[in-house]
Every structure is written in structure tokens, then in C-alpha cells.
N, C-alpha and C positions, 0 to 999 in steps of 0.2 A: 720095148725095153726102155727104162728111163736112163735120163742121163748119169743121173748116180749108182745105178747098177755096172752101167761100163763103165764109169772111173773106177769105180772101186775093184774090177777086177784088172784095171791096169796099178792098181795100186797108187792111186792119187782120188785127191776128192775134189769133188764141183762145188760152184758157192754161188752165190749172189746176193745185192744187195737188198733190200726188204723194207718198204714202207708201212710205215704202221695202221694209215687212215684204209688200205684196201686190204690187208692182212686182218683188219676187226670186221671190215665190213662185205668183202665181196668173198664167196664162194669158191670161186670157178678159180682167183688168185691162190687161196691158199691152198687147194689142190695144188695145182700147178708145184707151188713154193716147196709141199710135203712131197709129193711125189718125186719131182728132177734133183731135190738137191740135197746133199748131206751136211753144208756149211753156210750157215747163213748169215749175212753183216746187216745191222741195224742201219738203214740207210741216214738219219738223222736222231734216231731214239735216245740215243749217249752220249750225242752233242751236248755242250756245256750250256749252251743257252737253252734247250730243251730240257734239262733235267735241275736246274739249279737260276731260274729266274731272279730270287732274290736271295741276298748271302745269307749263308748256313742254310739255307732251305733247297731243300732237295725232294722230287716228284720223280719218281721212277715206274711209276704206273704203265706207261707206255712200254720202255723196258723189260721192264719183267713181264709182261704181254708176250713180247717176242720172245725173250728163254724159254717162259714157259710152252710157248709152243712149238721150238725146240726138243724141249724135251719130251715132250709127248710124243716126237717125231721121227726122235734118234739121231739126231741135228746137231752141228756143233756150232758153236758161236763164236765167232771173230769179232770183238770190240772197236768199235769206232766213234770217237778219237779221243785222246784225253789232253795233249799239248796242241791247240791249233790256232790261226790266228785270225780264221774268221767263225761266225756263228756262237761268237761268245756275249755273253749277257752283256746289260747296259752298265750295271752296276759295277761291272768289273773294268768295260774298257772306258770308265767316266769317272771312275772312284780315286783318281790322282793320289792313289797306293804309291808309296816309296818303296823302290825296288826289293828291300827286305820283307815288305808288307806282303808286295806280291810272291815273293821266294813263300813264303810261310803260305798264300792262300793256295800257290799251287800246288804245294806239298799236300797240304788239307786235301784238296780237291781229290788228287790222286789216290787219295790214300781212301777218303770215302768211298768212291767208286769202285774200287778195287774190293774193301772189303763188300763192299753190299754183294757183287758179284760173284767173289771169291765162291771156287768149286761149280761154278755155272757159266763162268765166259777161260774158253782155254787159249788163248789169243788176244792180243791188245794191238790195234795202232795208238802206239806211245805220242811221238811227231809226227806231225802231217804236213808235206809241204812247206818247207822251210826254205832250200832252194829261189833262186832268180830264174825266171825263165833262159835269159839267154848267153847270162855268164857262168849258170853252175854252180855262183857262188851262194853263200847265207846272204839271206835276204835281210839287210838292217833295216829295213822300215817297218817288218811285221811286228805286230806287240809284243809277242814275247822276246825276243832280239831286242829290240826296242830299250825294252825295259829293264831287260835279264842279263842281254850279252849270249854269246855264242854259249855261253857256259850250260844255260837252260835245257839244251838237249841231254847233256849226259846228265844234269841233274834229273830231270824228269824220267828217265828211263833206271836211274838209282834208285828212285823213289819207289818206281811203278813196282821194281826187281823184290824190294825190300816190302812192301804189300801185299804179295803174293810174290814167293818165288817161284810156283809149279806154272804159272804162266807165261808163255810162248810171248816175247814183244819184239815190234817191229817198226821199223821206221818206212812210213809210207808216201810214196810220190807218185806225181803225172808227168808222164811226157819224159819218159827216161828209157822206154824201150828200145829206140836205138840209139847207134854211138853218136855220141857229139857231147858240145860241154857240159849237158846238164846230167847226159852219165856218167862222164869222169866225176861232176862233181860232186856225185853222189859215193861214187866208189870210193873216192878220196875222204868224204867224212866218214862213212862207218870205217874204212881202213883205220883212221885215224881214231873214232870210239872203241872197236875192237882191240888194238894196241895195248889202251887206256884201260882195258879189262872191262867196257862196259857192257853191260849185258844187255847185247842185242843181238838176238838170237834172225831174224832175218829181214829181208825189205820187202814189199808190196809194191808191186806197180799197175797201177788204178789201169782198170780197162771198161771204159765208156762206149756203151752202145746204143745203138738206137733207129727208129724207122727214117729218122732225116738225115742219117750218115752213116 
């Protein structure tokens, strides 16, 4: 019996993340990928540096790859990521954009992504990793802090809200599973976006495995 047969009659669904280069090309993966799992996250596919190289120009080939076989599969899709502060294009972390320049490209951005997807991805990690490892607090040296100020998270997640409302968004991190500073200081921002009415419906906490750990 696969794995997503007994989640789902525990009433919750399995996922995993999904590379695109063995998902086009290897077999015996995308078995696997169709069979065990009902939820699948594009492991790099929706990254901003993968899908928007040069500005205004947008490739969603690889993308739409994975939805589409998704859907053929009966698969749902969890989007990853739209505000992050690594794996972003050159053009964007070199373009000495004036922080309204950047307010306006991230809004674009969001808002592109969102529509192309719209009705095909039911999930979003909005922010990713925003956090210090070992104060819990906003990390001020990542680009969009940087640039934006704390404020970019409820911006980015207004935006995301207002691009698609029917979609589920999420504020996603690592290394927050157990207590200590960086899950206070996680509970302490959405407490604090929540308050604020932002629509952030839940958090993600990354779960990294593998044959060397």
C-alpha cells in the first residue's frame, strides 16, 4: 500500500520535494513520485532565479512540467518560494533598485507568478527563511530586509493574498522544530502578522533528509 493511501485515510496528505532534471528524465522517479505521494513542492522550479533570469522575462517551462504532472496524477502542489533571499537572479541582487523600485518589482513579481498559476498551485511559501539562526530574530542583512525593512513580509503576503485569494499561504522555515529562540521567534512574528489581519493562513517547517544524516 503506498504512502499516500494511508495518509489519506488518516486524513492528512504526504508530500515531497521534486526535482525537475529526474522527474523529465528517469522513470523508476516519477513512478515512485505518482505512486507515494498526493502533494508535491517544486524543489527549485519557482525559484526566482529559475523562472525569471532576465527582468520581465519569465520561463516557466520547467514549472508547468511539474503541475502538469500533477495533474495527471491527482497531485496537489505547494509553491515554492516567492519572497526569498537566496537563489535570486543577478539582475535583481546587482540592479541598485531604490527600495520603491524594488517595492514595485516585488509586487510584479508576485503577482505574475501567481497569476500564471492561479487554479493550479493551492499553496504558496510566501517567505522563506527570514529568521537568524540563533537569535530568532529578522535577519537584517538578507536582501529583502536589507532593502524593504521588516515591513516586506506582510507586504509580500498582501500581495500574494490579493493575487489569488483561494490560495493557502505560508511562512516557511528550518530548524524551528524544537523550542528554543528560533521558535519563539517564529511564533512571535506570525502572532504579530496574524493580529495585523495578515493573511497567513500557516507555517512550514522544512524537513531535510537523506542517506548521510
Amino acid at each position: 500500500m503506498s504512502l499516500k493511501i494511508l495518509s489519506e485515510k488518516r486524513g492528512v496528505l504526504i508530500g515531497t520535494a521534486v526535482a525537475i532534471k529526474p522527474l523529465r528524465e528517469n522513470q523508476k522517479y516519477r513512478d515512485i513520485v505518482a505512486h507515494e505521494f498526493n502533494v508535491i513542492t517544486p524543489e527549485n522550479a519557482m525559484k526566482w532565479k529559475l523562472i525569471s533570469r532576465k527582468r520581465g522575462v519569465y520561463n516557466f517551462q520547467d514549472a508547468d512540467f511539474i503541475t502538469d504532472f500533477a495533474k495527471v496524477n491527482n497531485q496537489k502542489i505547494h509553491g515554492h518560494v516567492l519572497a526569498w533571499h537566496k537563489q535570486l537572479p543577478e539582475w535583481l541582487v546587482k540592479g541598485n533598485f531604490s527600495s520603491n523600485e524594488l517595492k514595485i518589482i516585488l509586487e510584479k513579481h508576485i503577482k505574475t507568478v501567481l497569476a500564471h498559476f492561479k487554479g493550479k498551485v493551492e499553496a504558496w511559501d510566501v517567505v522563506n527563511e527570514a529568521l537568524e539562526d540563533r537569535s530568532g530574530l529578522l535577519d537584517k542583512n538578507r536582501f529583502w530586509y536589507k532593502n524593504l525593512g521588516p515591513a516586506y513580509i506582510e507586504y509580500a503576503f498582501r500581495i500574494a493574498h490579493e493575487a489569488d485569494p483561494q490560495a493557502q499561504l505560508f511562512y516557511n522555515e528550518w530548524g524551528v522544530e524544537d523550542l528554543g529562540k528560533k521558535s519563539e521567534g517564529m511564533y512571535k512574528l506570525i502572532k504579530e502578522l496574524v493580529s495585523k489581519g495578515v493573511p497567513v493562513h500557516g507555517v512550514g517547517l522544512q524537513m531535510h533528509t537523506g542517506l548521510g544524516f
